[in-house]
PDB file of N, H, CA, C and O in Angstrom:
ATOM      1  N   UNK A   1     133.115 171.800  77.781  1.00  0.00           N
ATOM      2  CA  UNK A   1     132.682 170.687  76.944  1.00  0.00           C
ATOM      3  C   UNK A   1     131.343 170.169  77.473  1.00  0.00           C
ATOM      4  O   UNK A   1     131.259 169.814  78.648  1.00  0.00           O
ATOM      5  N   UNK A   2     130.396 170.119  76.727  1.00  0.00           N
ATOM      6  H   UNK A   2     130.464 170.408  75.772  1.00  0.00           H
ATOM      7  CA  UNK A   2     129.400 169.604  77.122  1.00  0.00           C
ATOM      8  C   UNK A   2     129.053 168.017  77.623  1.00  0.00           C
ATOM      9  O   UNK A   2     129.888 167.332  77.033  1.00  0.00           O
ATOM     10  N   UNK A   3     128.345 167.279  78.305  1.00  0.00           N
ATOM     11  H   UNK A   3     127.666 167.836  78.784  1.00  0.00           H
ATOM     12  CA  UNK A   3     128.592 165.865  78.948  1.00  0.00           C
ATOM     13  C   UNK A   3     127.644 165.544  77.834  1.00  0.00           C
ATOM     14  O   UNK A   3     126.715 166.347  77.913  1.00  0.00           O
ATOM     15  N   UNK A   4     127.391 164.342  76.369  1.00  0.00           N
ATOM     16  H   UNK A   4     128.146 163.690  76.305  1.00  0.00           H
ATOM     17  CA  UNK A   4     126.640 164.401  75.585  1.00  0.00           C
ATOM     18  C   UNK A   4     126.221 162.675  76.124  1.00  0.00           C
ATOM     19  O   UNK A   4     127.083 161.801  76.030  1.00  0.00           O
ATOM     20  N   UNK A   5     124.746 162.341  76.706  1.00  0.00           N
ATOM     21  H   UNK A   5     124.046 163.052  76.782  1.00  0.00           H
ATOM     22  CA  UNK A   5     124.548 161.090  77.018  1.00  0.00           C
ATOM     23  C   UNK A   5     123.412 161.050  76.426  1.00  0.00           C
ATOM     24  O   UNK A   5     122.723 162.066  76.329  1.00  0.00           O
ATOM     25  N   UNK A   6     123.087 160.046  76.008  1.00  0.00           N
ATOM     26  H   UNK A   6     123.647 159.220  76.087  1.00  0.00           H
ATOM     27  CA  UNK A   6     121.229 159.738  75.473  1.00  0.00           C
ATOM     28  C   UNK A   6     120.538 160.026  76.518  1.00  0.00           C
ATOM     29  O   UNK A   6     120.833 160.000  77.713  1.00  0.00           O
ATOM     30  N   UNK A   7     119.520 160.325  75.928  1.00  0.00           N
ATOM     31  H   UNK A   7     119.281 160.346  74.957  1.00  0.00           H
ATOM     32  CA  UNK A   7     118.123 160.422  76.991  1.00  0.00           C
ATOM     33  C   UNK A   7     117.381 159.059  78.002  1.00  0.00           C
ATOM     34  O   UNK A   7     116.655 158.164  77.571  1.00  0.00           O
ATOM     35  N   UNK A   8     117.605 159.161  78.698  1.00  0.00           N
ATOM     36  H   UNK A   8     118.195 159.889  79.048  1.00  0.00           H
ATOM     37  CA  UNK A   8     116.743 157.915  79.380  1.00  0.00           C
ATOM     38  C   UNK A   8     114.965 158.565  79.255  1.00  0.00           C
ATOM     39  O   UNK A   8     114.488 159.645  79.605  1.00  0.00           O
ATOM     40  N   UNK A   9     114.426 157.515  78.688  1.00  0.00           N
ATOM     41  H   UNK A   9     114.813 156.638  78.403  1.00  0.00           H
ATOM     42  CA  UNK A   9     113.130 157.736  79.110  1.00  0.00           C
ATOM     43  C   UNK A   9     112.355 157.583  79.933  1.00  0.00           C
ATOM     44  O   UNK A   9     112.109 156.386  80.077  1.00  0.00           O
ATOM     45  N   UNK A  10     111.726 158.316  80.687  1.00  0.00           N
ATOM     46  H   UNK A  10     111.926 159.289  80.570  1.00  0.00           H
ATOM     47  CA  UNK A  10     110.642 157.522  81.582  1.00  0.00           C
ATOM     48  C   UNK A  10     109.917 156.425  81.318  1.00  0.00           C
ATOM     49  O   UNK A  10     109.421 155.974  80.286  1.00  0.00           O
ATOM     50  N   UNK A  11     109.953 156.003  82.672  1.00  0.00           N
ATOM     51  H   UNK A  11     110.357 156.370  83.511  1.00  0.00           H
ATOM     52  CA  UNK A  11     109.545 154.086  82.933  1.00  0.00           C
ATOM     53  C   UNK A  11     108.321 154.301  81.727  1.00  0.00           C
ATOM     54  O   UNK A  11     108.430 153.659  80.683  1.00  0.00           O
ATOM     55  N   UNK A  12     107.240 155.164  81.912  1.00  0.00           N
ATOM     56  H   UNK A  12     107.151 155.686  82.760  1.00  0.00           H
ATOM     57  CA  UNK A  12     105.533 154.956  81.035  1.00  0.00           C
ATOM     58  C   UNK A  12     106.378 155.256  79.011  1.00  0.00           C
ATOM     59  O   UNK A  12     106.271 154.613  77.967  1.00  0.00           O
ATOM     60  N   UNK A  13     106.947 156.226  79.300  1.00  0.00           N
ATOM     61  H   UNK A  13     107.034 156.749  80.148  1.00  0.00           H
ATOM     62  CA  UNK A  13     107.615 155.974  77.666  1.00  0.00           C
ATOM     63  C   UNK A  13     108.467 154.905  77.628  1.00  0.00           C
ATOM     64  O   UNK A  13     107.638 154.215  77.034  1.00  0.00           O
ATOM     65  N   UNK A  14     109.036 154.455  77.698  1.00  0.00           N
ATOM     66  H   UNK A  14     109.708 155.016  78.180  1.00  0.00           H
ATOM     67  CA  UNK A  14     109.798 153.032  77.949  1.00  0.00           C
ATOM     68  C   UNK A  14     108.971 151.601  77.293  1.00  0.00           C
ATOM     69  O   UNK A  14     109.132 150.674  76.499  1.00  0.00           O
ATOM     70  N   UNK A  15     107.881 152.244  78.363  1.00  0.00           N
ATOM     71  H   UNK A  15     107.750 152.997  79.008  1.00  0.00           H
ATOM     72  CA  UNK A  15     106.634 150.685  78.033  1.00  0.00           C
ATOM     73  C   UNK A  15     106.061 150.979  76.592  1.00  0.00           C
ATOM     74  O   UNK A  15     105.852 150.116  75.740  1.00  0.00           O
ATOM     75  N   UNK A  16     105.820 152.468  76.439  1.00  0.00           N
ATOM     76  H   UNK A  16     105.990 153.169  77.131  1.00  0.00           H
ATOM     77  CA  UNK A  16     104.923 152.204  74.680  1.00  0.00           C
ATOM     78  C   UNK A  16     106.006 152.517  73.774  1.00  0.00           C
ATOM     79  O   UNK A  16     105.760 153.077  72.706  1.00  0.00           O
ATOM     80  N   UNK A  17     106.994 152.253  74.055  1.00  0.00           N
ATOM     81  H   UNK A  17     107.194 151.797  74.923  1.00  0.00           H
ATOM     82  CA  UNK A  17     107.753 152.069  73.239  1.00  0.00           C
ATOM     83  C   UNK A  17     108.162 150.549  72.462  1.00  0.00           C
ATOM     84  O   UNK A  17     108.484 150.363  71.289  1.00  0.00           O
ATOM     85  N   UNK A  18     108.023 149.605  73.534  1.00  0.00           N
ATOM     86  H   UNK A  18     107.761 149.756  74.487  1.00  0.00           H
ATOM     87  CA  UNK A  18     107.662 147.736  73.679  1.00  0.00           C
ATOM     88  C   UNK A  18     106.907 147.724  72.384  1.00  0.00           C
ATOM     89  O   UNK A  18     107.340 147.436  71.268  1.00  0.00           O
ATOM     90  N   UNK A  19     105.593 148.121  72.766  1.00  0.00           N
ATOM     91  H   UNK A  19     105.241 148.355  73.672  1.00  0.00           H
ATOM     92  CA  UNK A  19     103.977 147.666  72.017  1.00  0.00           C
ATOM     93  C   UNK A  19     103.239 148.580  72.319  1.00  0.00           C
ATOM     94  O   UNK A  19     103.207 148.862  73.517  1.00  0.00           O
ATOM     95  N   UNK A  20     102.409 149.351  71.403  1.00  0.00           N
ATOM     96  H   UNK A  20     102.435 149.122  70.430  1.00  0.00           H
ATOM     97  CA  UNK A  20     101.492 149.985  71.319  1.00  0.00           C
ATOM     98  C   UNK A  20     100.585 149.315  72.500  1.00  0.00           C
ATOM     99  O   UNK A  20     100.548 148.096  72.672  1.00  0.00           O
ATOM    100  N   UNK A  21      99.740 150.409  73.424  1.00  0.00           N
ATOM    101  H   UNK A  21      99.771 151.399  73.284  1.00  0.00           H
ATOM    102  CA  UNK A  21      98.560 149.837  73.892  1.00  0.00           C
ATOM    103  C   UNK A  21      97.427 149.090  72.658  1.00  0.00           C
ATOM    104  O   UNK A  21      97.077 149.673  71.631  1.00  0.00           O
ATOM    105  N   UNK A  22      97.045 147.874  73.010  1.00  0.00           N
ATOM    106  H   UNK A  22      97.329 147.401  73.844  1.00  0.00           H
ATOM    107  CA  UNK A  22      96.077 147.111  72.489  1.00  0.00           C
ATOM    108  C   UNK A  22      97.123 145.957  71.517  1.00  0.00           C
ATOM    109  O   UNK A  22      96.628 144.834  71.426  1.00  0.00           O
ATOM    110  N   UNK A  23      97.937 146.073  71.097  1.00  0.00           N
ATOM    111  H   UNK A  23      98.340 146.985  71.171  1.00  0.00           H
ATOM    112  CA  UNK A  23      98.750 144.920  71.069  1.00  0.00           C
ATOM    113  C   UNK A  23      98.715 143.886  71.464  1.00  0.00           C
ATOM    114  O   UNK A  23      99.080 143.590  72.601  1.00  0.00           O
ATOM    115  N   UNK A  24      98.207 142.971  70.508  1.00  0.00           N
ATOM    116  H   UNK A  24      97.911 143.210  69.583  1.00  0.00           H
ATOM    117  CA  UNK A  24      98.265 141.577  71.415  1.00  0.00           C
ATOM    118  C   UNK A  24      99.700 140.238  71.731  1.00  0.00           C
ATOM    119  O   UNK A  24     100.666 139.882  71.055  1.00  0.00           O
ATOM    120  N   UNK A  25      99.258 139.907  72.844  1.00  0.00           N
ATOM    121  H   UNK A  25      98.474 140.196  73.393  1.00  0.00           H
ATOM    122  CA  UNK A  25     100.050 139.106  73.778  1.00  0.00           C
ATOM    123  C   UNK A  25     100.776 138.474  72.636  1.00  0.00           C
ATOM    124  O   UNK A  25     100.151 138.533  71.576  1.00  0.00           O
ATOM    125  N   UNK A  26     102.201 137.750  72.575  1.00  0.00           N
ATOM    126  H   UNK A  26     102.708 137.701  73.436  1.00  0.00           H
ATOM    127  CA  UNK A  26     102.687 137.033  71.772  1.00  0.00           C
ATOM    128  C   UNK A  26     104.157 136.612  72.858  1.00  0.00           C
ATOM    129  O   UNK A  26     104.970 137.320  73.454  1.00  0.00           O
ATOM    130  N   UNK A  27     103.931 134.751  72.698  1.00  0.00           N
ATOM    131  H   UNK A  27     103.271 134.177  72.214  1.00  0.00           H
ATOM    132  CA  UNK A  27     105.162 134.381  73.577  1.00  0.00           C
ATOM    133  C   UNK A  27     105.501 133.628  73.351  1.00  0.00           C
ATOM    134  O   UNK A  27     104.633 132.761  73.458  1.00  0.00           O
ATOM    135  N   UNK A  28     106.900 133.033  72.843  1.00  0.00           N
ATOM    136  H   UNK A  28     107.605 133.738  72.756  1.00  0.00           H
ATOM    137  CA  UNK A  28     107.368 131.673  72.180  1.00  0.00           C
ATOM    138  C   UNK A  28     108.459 131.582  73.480  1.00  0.00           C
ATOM    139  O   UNK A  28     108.956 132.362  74.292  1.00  0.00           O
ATOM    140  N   UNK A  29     108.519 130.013  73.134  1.00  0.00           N
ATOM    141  H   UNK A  29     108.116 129.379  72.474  1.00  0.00           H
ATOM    142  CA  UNK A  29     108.965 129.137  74.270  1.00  0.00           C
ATOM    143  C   UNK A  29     109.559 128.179  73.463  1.00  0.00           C
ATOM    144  O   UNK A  29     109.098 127.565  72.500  1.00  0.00           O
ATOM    145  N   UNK A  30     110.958 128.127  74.147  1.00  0.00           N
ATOM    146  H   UNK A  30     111.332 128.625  74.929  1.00  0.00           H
ATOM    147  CA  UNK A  30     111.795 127.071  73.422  1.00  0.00           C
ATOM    148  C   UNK A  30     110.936 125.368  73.643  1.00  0.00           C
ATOM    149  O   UNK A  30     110.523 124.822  74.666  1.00  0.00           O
ATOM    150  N   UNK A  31     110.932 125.084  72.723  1.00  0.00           N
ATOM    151  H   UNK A  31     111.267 125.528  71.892  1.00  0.00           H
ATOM    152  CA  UNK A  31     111.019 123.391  73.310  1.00  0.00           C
ATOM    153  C   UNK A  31     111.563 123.016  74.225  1.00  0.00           C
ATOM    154  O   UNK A  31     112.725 123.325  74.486  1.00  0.00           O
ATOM    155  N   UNK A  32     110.865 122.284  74.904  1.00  0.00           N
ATOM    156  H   UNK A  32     109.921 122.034  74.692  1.00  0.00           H
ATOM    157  CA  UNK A  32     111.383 121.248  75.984  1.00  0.00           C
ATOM    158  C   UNK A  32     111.328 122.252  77.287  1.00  0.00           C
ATOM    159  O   UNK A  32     111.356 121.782  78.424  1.00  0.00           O
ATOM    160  N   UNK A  33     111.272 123.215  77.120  1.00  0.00           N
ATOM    161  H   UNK A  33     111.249 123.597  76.196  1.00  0.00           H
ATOM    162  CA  UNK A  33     111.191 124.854  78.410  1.00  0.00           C
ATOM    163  C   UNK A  33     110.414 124.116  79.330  1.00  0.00           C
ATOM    164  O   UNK A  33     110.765 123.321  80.201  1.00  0.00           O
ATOM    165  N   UNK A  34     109.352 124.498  79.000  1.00  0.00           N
ATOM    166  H   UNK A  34     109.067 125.144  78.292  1.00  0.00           H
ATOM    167  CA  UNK A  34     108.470 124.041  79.437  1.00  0.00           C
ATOM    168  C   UNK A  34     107.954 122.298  80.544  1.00  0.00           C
ATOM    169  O   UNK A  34     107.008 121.870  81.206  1.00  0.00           O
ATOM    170  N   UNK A  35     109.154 121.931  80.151  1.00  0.00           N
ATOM    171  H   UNK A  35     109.922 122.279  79.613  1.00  0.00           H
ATOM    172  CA  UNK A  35     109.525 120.644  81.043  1.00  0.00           C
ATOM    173  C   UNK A  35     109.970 121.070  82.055  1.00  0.00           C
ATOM    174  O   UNK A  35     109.763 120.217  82.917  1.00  0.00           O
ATOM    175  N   UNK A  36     110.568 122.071  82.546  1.00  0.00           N
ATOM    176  H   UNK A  36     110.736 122.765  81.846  1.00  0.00           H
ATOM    177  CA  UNK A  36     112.157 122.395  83.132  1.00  0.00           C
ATOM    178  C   UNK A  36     111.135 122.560  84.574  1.00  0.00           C
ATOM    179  O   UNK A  36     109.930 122.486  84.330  1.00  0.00           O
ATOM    180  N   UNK A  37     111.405 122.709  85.590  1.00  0.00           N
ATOM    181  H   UNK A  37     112.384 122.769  85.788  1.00  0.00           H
ATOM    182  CA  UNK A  37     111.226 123.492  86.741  1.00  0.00           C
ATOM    183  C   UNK A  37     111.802 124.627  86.769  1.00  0.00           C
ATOM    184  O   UNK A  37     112.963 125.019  86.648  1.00  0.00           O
ATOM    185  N   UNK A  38     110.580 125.201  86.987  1.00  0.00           N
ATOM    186  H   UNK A  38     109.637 124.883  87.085  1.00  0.00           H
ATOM    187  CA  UNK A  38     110.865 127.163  86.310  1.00  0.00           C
ATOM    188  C   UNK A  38     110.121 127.877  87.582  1.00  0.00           C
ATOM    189  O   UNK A  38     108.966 127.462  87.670  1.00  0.00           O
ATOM    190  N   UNK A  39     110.397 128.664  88.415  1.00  0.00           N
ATOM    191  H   UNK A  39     111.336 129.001  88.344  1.00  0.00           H
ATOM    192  CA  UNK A  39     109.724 129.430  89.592  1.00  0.00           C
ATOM    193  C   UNK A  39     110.345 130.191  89.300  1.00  0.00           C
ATOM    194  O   UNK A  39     111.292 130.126  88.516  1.00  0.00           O
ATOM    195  N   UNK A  40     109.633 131.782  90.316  1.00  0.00           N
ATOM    196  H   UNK A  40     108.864 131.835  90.952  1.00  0.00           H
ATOM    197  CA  UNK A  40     110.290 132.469  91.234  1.00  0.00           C
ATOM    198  C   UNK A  40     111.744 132.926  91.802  1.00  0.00           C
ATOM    199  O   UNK A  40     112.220 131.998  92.456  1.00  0.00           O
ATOM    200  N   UNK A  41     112.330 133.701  91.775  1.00  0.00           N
ATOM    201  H   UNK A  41     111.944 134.455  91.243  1.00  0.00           H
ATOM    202  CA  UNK A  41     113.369 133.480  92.542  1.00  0.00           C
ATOM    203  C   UNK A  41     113.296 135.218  92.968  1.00  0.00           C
ATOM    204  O   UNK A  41     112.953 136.171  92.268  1.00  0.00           O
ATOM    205  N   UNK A  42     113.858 135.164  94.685  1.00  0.00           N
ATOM    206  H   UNK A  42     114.137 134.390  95.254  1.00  0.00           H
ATOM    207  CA  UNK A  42     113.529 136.175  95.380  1.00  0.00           C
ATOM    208  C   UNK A  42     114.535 137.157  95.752  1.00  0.00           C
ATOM    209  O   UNK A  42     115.331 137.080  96.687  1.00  0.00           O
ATOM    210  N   UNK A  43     114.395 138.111  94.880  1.00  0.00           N
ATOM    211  H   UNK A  43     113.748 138.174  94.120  1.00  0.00           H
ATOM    212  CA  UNK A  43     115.991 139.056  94.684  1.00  0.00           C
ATOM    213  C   UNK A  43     115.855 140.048  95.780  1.00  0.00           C
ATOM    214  O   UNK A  43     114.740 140.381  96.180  1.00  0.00           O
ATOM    215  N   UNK A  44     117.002 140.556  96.305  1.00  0.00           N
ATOM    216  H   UNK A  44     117.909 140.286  95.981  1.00  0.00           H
ATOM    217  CA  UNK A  44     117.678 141.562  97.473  1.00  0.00           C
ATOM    218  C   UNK A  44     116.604 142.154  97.249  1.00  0.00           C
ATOM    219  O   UNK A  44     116.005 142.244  96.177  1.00  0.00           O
ATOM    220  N   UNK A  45     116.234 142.729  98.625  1.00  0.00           N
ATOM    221  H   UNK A  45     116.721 142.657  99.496  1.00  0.00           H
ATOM    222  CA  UNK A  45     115.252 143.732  98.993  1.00  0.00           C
ATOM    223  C   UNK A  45     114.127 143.531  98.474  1.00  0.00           C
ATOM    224  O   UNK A  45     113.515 144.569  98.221  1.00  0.00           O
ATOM    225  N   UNK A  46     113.592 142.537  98.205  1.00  0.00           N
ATOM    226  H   UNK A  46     114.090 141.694  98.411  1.00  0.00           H
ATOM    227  CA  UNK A  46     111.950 142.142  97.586  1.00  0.00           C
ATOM    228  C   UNK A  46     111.196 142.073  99.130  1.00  0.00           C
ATOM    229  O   UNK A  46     111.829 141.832 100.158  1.00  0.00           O
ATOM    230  N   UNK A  47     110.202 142.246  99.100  1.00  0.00           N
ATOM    231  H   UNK A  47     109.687 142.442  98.265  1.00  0.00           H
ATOM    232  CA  UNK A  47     108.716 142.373 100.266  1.00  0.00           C
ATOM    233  C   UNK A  47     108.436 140.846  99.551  1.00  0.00           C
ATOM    234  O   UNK A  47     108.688 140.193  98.539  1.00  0.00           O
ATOM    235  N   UNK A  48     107.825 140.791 100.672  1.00  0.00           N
ATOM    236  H   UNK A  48     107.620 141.322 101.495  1.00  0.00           H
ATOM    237  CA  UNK A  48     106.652 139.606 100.578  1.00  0.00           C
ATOM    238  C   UNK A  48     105.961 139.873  99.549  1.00  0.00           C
ATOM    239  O   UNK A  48     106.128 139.224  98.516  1.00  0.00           O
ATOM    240  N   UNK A  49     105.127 140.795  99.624  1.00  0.00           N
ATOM    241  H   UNK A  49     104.991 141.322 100.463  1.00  0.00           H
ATOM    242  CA  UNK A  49     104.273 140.877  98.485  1.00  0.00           C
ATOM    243  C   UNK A  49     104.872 141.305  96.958  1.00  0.00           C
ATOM    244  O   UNK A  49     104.105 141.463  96.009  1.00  0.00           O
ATOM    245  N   UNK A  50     106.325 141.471  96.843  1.00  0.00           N
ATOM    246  H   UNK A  50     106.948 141.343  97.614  1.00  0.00           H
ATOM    247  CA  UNK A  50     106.852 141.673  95.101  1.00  0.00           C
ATOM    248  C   UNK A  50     107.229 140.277  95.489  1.00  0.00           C
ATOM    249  O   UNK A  50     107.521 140.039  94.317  1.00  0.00           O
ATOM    250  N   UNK A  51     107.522 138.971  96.179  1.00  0.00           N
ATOM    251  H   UNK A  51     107.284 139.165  97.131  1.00  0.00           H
ATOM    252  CA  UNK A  51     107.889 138.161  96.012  1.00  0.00           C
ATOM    253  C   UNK A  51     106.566 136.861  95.421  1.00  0.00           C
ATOM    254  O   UNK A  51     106.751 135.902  94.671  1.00  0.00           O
ATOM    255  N   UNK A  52     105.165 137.352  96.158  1.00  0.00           N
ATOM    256  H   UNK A  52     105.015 138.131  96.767  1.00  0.00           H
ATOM    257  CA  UNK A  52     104.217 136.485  96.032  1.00  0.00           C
ATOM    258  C   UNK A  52     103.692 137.551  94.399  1.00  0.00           C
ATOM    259  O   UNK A  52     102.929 136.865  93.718  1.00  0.00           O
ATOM    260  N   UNK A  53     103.859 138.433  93.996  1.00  0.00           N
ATOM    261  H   UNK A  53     104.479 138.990  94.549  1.00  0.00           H
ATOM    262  CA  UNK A  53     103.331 138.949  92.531  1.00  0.00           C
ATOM    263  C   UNK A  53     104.807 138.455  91.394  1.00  0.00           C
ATOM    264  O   UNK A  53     104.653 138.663  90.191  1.00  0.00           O
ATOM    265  N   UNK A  54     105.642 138.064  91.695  1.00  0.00           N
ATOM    266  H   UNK A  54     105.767 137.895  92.673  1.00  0.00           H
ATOM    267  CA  UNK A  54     106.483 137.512  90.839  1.00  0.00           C
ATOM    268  C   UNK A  54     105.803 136.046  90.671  1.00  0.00           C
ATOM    269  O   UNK A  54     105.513 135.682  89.531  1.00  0.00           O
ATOM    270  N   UNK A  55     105.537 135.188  91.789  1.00  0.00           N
ATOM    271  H   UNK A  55     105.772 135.484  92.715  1.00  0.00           H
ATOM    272  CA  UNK A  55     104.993 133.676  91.514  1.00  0.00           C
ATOM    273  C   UNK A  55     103.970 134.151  90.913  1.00  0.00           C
ATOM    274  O   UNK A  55     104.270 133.976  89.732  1.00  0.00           O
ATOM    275  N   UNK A  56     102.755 134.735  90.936  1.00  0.00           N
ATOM    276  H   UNK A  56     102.511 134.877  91.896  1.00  0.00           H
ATOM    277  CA  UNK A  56     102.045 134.973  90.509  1.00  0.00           C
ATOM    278  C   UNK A  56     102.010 134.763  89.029  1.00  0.00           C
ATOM    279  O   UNK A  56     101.351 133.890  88.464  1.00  0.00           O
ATOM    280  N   UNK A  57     102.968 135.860  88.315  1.00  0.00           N
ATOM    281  H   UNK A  57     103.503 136.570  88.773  1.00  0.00           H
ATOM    282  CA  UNK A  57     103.633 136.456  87.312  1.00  0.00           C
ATOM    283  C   UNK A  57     103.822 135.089  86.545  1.00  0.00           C
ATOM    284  O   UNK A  57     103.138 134.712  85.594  1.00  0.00           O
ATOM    285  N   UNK A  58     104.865 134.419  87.126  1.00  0.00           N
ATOM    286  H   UNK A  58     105.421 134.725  87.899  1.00  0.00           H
ATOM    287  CA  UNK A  58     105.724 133.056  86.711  1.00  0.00           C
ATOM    288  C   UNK A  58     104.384 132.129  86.381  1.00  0.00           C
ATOM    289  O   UNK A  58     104.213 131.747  85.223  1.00  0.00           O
ATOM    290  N   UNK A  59     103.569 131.824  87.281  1.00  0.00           N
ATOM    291  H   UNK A  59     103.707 132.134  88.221  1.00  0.00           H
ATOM    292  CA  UNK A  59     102.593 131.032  86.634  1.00  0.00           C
ATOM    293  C   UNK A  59     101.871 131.542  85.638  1.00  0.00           C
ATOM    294  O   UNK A  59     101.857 130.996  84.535  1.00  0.00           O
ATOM    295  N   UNK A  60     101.087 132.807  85.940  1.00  0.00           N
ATOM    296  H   UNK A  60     101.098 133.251  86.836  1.00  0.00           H
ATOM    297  CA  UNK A  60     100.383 132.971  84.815  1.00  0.00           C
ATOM    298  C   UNK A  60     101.097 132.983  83.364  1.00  0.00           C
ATOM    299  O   UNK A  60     100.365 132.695  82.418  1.00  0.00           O
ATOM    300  N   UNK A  61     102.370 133.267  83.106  1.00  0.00           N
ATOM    301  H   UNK A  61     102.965 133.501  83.875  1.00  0.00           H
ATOM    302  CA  UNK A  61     103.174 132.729  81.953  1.00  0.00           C
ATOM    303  C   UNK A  61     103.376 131.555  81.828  1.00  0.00           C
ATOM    304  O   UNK A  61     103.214 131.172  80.669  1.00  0.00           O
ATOM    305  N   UNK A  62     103.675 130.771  82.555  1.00  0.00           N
ATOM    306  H   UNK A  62     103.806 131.081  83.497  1.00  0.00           H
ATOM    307  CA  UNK A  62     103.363 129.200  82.597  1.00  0.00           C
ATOM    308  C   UNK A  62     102.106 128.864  81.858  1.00  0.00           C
ATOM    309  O   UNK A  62     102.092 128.694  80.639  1.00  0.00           O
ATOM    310  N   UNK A  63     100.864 128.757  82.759  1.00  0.00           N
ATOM    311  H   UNK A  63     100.874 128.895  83.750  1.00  0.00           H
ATOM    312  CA  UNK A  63      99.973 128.879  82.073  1.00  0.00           C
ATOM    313  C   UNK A  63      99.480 129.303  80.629  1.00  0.00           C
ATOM    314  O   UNK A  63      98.830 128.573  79.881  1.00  0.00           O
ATOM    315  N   UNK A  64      99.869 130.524  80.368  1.00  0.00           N
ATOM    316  H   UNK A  64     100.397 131.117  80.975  1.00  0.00           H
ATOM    317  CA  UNK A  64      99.698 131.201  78.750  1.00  0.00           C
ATOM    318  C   UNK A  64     100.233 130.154  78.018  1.00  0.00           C
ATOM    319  O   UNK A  64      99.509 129.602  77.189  1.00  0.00           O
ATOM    320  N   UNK A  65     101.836 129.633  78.247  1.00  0.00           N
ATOM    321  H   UNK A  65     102.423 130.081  78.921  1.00  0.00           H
ATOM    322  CA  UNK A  65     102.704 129.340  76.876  1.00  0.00           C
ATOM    323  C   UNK A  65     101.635 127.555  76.930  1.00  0.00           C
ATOM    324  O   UNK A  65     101.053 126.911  76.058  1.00  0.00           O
ATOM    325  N   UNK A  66     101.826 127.374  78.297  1.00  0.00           N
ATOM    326  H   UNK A  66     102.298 127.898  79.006  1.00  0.00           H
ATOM    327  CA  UNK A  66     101.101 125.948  77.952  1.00  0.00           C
ATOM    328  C   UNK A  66      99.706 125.821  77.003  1.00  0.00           C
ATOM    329  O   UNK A  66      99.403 124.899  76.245  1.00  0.00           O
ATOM    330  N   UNK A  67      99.196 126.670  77.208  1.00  0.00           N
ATOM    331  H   UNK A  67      99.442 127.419  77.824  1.00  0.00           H
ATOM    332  CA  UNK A  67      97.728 126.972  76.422  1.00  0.00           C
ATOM    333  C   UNK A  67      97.609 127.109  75.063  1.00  0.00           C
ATOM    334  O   UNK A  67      96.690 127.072  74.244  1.00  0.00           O
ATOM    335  N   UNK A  68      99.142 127.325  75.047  1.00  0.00           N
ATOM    336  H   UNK A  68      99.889 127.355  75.711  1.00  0.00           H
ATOM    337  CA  UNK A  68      98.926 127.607  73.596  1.00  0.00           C
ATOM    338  C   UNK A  68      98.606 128.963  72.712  1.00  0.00           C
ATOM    339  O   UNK A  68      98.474 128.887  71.490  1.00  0.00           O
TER     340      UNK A  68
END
């Protein structure tokens, strides 16, 4: 009997599968979100540095939705 499972795609097919490259940015935010205290949070086995590119991450979305 054959084992019949879907295909996983690779991580780069995965992503243009999301949005075409050149797609632009689009991000809605509940009301009131944006009040909340929203960070970071530092999951098993993260480095320093996937922990300081997640804050990173977190603000610059911060930033975007506030902007408008």
């Amino acid at each position: 009997m054959d084992d019949i499972r879907p295909a996983s795609p690779e991580p780069e097919t995965a992503e243009e599968e999301l949005a075409p490259p050149g797609t632009p940015v689009s991000l809605t935010i509940v009301p009131g979100l944006l009040d909340q205290g929203i960070f970071a949070i530092r999951e098993d086995g993260d480095t320093d540095e996937d922990f300081e590119t997640s804050k990173r991450l977190v603000a610059a979305i911060l930033d975007f939705a506030q902007k408008g």
